[in-house]
C-alpha positions in Angstrom: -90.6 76.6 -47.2 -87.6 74.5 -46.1 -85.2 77.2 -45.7 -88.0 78.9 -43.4 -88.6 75.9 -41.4 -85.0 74.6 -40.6 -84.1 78.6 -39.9 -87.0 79.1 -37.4 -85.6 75.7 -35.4 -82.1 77.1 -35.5 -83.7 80.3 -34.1 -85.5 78.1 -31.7 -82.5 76.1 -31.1 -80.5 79.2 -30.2 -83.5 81.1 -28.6 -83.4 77.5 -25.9 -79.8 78.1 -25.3 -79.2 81.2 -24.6 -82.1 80.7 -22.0 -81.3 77.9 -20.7 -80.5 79.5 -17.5 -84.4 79.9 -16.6 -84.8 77.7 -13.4 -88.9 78.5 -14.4 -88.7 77.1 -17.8 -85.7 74.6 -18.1 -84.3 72.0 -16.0 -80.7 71.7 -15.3 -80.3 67.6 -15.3 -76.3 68.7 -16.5 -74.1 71.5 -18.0 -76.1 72.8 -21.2 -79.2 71.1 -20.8 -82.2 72.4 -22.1 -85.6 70.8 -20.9 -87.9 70.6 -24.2 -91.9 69.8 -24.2 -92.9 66.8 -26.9 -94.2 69.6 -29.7 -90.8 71.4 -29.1 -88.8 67.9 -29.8 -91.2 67.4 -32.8 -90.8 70.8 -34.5 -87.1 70.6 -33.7 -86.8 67.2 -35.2 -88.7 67.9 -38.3 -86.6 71.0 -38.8 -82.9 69.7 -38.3 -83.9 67.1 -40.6 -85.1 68.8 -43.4 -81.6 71.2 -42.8 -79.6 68.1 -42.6 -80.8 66.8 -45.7 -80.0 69.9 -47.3 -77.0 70.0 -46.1 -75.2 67.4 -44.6 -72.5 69.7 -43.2 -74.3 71.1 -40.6 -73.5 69.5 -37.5 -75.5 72.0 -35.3 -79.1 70.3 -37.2 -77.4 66.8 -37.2 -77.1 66.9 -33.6 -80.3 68.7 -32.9 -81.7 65.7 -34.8 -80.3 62.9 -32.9 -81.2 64.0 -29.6 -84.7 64.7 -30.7 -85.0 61.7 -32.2 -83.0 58.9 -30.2 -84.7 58.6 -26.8 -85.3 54.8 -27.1 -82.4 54.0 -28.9 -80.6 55.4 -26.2 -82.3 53.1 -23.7 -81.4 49.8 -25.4 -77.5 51.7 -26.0 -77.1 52.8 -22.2 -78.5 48.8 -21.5 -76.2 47.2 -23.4 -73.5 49.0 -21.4 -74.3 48.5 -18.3 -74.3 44.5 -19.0 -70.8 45.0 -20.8 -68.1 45.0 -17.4 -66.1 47.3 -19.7 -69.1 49.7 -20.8 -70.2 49.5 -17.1 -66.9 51.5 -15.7 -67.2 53.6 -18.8 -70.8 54.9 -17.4 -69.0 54.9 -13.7 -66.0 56.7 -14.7 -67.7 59.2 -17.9 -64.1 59.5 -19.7 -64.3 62.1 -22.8 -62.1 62.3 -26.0 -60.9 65.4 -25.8 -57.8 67.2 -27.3 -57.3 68.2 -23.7 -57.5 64.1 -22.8 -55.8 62.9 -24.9 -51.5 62.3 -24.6 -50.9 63.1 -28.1 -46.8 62.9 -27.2 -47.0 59.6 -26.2 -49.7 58.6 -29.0 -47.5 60.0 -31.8 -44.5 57.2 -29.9 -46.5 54.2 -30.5 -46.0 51.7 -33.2 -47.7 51.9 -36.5 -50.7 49.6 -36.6 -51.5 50.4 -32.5 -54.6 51.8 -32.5 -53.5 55.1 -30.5 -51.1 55.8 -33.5 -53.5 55.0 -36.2 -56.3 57.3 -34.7 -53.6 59.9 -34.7 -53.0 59.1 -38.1 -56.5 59.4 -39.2 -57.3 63.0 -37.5 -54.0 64.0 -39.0 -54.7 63.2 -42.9 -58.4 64.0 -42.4 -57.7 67.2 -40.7 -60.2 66.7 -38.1 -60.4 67.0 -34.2 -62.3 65.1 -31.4 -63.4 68.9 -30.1 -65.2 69.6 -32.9 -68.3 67.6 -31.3 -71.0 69.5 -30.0 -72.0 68.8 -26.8 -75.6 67.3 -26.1 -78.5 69.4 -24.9 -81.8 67.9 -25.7 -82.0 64.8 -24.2 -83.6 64.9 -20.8 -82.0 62.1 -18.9 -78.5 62.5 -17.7 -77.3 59.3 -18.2 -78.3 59.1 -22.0 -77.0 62.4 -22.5 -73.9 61.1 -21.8 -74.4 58.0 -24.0 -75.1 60.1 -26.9 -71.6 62.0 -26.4 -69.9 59.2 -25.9 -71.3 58.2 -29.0 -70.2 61.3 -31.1 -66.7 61.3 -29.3 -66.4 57.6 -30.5 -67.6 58.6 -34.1 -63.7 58.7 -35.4 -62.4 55.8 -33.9 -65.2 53.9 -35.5 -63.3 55.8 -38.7 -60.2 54.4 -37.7 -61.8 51.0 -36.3 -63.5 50.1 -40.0 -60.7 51.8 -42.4 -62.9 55.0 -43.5 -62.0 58.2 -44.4 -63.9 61.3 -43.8 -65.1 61.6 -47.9 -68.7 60.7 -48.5 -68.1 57.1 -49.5 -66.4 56.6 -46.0 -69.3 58.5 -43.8 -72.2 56.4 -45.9 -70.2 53.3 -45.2 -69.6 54.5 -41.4 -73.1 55.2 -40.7 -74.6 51.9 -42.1 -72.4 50.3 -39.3 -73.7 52.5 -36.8 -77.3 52.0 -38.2 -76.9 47.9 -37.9 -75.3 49.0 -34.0 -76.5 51.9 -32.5 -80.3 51.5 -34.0 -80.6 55.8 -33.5 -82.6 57.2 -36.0 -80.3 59.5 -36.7 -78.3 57.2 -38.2 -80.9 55.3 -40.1 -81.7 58.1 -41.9 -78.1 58.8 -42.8 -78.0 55.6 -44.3 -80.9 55.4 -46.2 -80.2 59.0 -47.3 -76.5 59.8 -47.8 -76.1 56.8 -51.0 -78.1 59.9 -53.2 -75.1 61.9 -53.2 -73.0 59.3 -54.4 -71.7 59.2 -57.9 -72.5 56.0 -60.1 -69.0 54.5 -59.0 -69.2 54.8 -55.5 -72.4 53.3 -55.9 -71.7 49.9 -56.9 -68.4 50.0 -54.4 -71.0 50.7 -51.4 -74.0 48.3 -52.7 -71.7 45.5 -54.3 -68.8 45.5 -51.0 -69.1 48.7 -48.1 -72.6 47.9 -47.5 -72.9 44.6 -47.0 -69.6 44.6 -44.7 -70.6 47.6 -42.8 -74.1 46.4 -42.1 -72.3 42.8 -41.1 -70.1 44.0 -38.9 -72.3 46.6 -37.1 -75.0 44.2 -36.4 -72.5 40.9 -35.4 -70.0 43.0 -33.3 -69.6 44.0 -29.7 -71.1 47.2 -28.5 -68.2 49.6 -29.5 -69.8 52.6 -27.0 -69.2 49.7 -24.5 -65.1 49.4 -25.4 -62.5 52.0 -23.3 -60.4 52.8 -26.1 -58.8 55.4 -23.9 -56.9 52.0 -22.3 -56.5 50.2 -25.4 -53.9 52.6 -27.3 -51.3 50.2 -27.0 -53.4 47.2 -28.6 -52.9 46.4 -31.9 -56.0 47.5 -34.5 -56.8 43.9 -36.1 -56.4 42.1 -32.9 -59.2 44.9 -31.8 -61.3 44.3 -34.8 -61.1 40.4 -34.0 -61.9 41.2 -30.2 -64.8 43.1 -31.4 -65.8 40.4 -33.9 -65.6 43.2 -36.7 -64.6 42.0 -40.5 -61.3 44.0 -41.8 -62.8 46.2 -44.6 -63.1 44.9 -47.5 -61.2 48.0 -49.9 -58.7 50.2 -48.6 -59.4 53.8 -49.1 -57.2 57.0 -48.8 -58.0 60.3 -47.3 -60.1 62.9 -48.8 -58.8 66.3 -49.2 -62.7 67.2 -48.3 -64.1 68.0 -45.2 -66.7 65.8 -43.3 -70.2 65.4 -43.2 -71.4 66.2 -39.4 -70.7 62.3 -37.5 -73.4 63.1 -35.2 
């Protein structure tokens, strides 16, 4: 039954995009946008999740699910920014992370502990890219779409911000920040969620240390959707972290040789 629900949304999912181009049956509010009814948002909801759950490496139902799912999350988000001088000009200017955006010459140049060379340094030994996130189609307000990308293109600096790696461990600990920030649903589920496919040892590192500091941090700290990290490569990480009022982590972890879990 689950494997013919979550295959009859990705059919629906893919059925929406390739007919997006219907002035009669979907608005155009930006590039990719495809207008939705309530029961579509609901059935697509229900079945990302259920896919998501069964695997947490599909990124096409993790994002699916978000947009269905984080209207008024987005709201309070795209408020927050527009009180935050800084997140203001980011919703003026609508900067991407991008391969294509990005000066990776000059980033490899900079001093070890900037935060430009250590988010080089984490796609590097994760073996991961900013262009692997999906761009957003089901949110019907143009301004939240583009807080929900800016959200998934700010998903690995978050990585780099709190010290994670890309293994499972890292990703649980990274979305119980986002949970305690953000408030999406997406990623409230992710927390509650992503601990049952921890081993025992993990466990007790995320419930006796991660958890606690992730949650912390994420609900004490500034708005990170609301920080242009695209002008702060040169700044030094902890000074950031102390800017942002976010702890240092608590354990240091290495790299996983794994991929990722979908970030959004």
């Amino acid at each position: 039954m689950r494997r013919v629900l979550s295959s009859r949304v990705g059919v629906l999912a893919r059925q929406q995009h390739t007919s997006w181009n219907s002035d009669l049956q979907y608005g155009k509010l930006y590039p990719g946008h495809i207008q939705t009814s309530p029961v579509q948002k609901a059935l697509l909801a229900v079945g990302s999740g259920v896919a998501a759950l069964q695997n947490p490496y599909r990124h096409d139902m993790v994002a699916v699910l978000g947009e269905t799912t984080g209207h008024l999350a987005l709201i309070k988000l795209r408020d927050r920014m527009r009180n935050d001088p800084e997140g203001y000009t980011i919703l003026t200017e609508r900067p991407r992370i991008r391969l294509s955006t990005l000066d990776l010459n000059r980033m490899s140049t900079l001093p070890d502990g900037s935060l430009g060379r250590e988010y080089l340094r984490f796609l590097d030994e994760n073996k991961v890219t900013p262009d692997t996130r999906a761009d957003v189609r089901f949110v019907d307000d143009e301004e939240l779409a583009y807080v929900m990308q800016r959200y998934r293109e700010v998903h690995d600096l978050l990585h780099t911000l709190l010290g994670m790696p890309t293994n499972m461990l890292g990703e649980v600990a990274v979305k119980w920040f986002e949970a305690a920030q953000t408030g999406l649903p997406m990623c409230i589920m992710g927390a509650a969620l992503g601990p049952i496919r921890l081993s025992t040892s993990r466990l007790q590192k995320l419930f006796a240390s991660l958890g606690p500091w992730a949650l912390r941090s994420g609900s004490r700290s500034r708005c990170v959707l609301s920080v242009f990290y695209e002008r702060r490569w040169e700044q030094n990480l902890e000074k950031l972290r102390e800017e942002l009022n976010i702890e240092a982590p608590p354990i240091t972890m290495s790299a996983s040789s794994k991929g990722a879990p979908a970030g959004s």
